[in-house]
ZARO-891420 format. One line per 5 residues: number of its first residue (from 1); for each residue z, y, x of C-alpha. Coordinates in steps of 0.2 Angstrom, whole numbers, plus 2048, in hexadecimal, padded with zeros to 3 digits. Example, Ala and Ser with C-alpha at 12.3 -4.5 7.8 and 13.67 -1.06 7.14 Angstrom:
1> 827 7EA 83E | 824 7FB 844
//
This chain:
1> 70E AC4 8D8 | 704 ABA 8E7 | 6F0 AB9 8E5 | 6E9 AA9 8E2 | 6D8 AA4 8DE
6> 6D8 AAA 8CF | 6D6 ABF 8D8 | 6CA ABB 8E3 | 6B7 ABB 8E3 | 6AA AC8 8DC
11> 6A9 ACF 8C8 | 69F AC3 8C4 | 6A9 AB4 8CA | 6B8 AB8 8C3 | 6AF ABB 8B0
16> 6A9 AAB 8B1 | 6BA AA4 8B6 | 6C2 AAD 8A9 | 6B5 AA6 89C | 6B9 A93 8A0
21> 6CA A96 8A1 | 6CB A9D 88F | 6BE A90 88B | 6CB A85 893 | 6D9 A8A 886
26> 6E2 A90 895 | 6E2 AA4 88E | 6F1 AA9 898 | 6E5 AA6 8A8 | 6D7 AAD 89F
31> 6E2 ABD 89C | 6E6 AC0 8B0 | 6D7 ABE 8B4 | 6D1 AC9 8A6 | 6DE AD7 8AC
36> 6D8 AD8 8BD | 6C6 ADA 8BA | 6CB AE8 8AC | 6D6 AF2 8BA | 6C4 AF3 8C3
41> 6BC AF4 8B7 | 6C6 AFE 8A5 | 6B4 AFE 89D | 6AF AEE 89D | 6AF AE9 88A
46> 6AA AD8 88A | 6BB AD6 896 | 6C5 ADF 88A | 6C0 AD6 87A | 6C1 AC5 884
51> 6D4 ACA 88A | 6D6 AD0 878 | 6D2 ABD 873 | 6DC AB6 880 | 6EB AC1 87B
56> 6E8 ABB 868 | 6E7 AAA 86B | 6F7 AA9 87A | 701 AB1 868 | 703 AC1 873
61> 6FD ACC 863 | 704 ADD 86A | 6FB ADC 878 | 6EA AD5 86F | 6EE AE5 864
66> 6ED AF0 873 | 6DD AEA 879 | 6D5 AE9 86B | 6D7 AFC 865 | 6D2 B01 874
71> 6C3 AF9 871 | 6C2 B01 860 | 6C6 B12 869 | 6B8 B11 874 | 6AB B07 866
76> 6B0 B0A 855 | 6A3 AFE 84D | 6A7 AF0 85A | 6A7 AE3 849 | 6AD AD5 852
81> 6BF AE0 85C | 6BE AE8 84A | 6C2 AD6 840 | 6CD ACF 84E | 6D9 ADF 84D
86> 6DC ADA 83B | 6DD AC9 83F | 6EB AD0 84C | 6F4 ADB 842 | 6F5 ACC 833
91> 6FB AC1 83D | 70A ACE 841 | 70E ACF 82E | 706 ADF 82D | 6FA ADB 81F
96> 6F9 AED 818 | 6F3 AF4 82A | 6E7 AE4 82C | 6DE AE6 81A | 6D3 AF6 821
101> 6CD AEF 82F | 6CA ADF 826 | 6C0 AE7 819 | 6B6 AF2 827 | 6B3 AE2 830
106> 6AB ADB 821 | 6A2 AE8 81D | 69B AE9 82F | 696 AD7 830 | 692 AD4 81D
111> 69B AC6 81D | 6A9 AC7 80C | 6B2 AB9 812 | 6BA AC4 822 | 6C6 AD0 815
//
């Protein structure tokens, strides 16, 4: 794949480009921009949760799935990669996976509408 814009610039450039871009509703940029800045940088969480969202919202669940447990791998009480994992796995059909971290997320956040 050629560079564009899109690859170049510092860190900080590119977060803020992948912001408006998912801002934007354009989440399959948001998401290449995202994946670069997480090959520099795997520990960057914030990118992670974002491309996480990005994935969830582009319907590309299995990926969302990916990002967000390894969120959970490194953060176990990260509430809000917590909810959206059951938010994923629900809407794969997989309700009986989902309900735990549902309920943990609820539970985290004190919010009983979550589960």
């Amino acid at each position: 794949m050629e560079d564009t814009y899109f690859e170049f610039g510092t860190p900080a450039d590119r977060w803020g480009r992948a912001g408006m871009f998912f801002e934007a509703k354009e989440y399959t940029t948001a998401a290449r921009i995202l994946r670069g800045l997480l090959a520099e940088d795997p520990g960057h969480t914030a990118a992670r949760l974002l491309l996480a969202r990005a994935y969830y919202h582009s319907a590309q669940l299995r990926r969302a799935e990916t990002e967000l447990r390894a969120i959970l791998d490194r953060d176990p009480v990260e509430a809000y990669a917590t909810l959206l994992l059951g938010r994923t796995l629900e809407r794969q059909s997989r309700d009986a996976e989902a309900a735990p971290y549902l309920r943990l997320a609820a539970a985290m956040t004190g919010d009983e509408r979550v589960g």
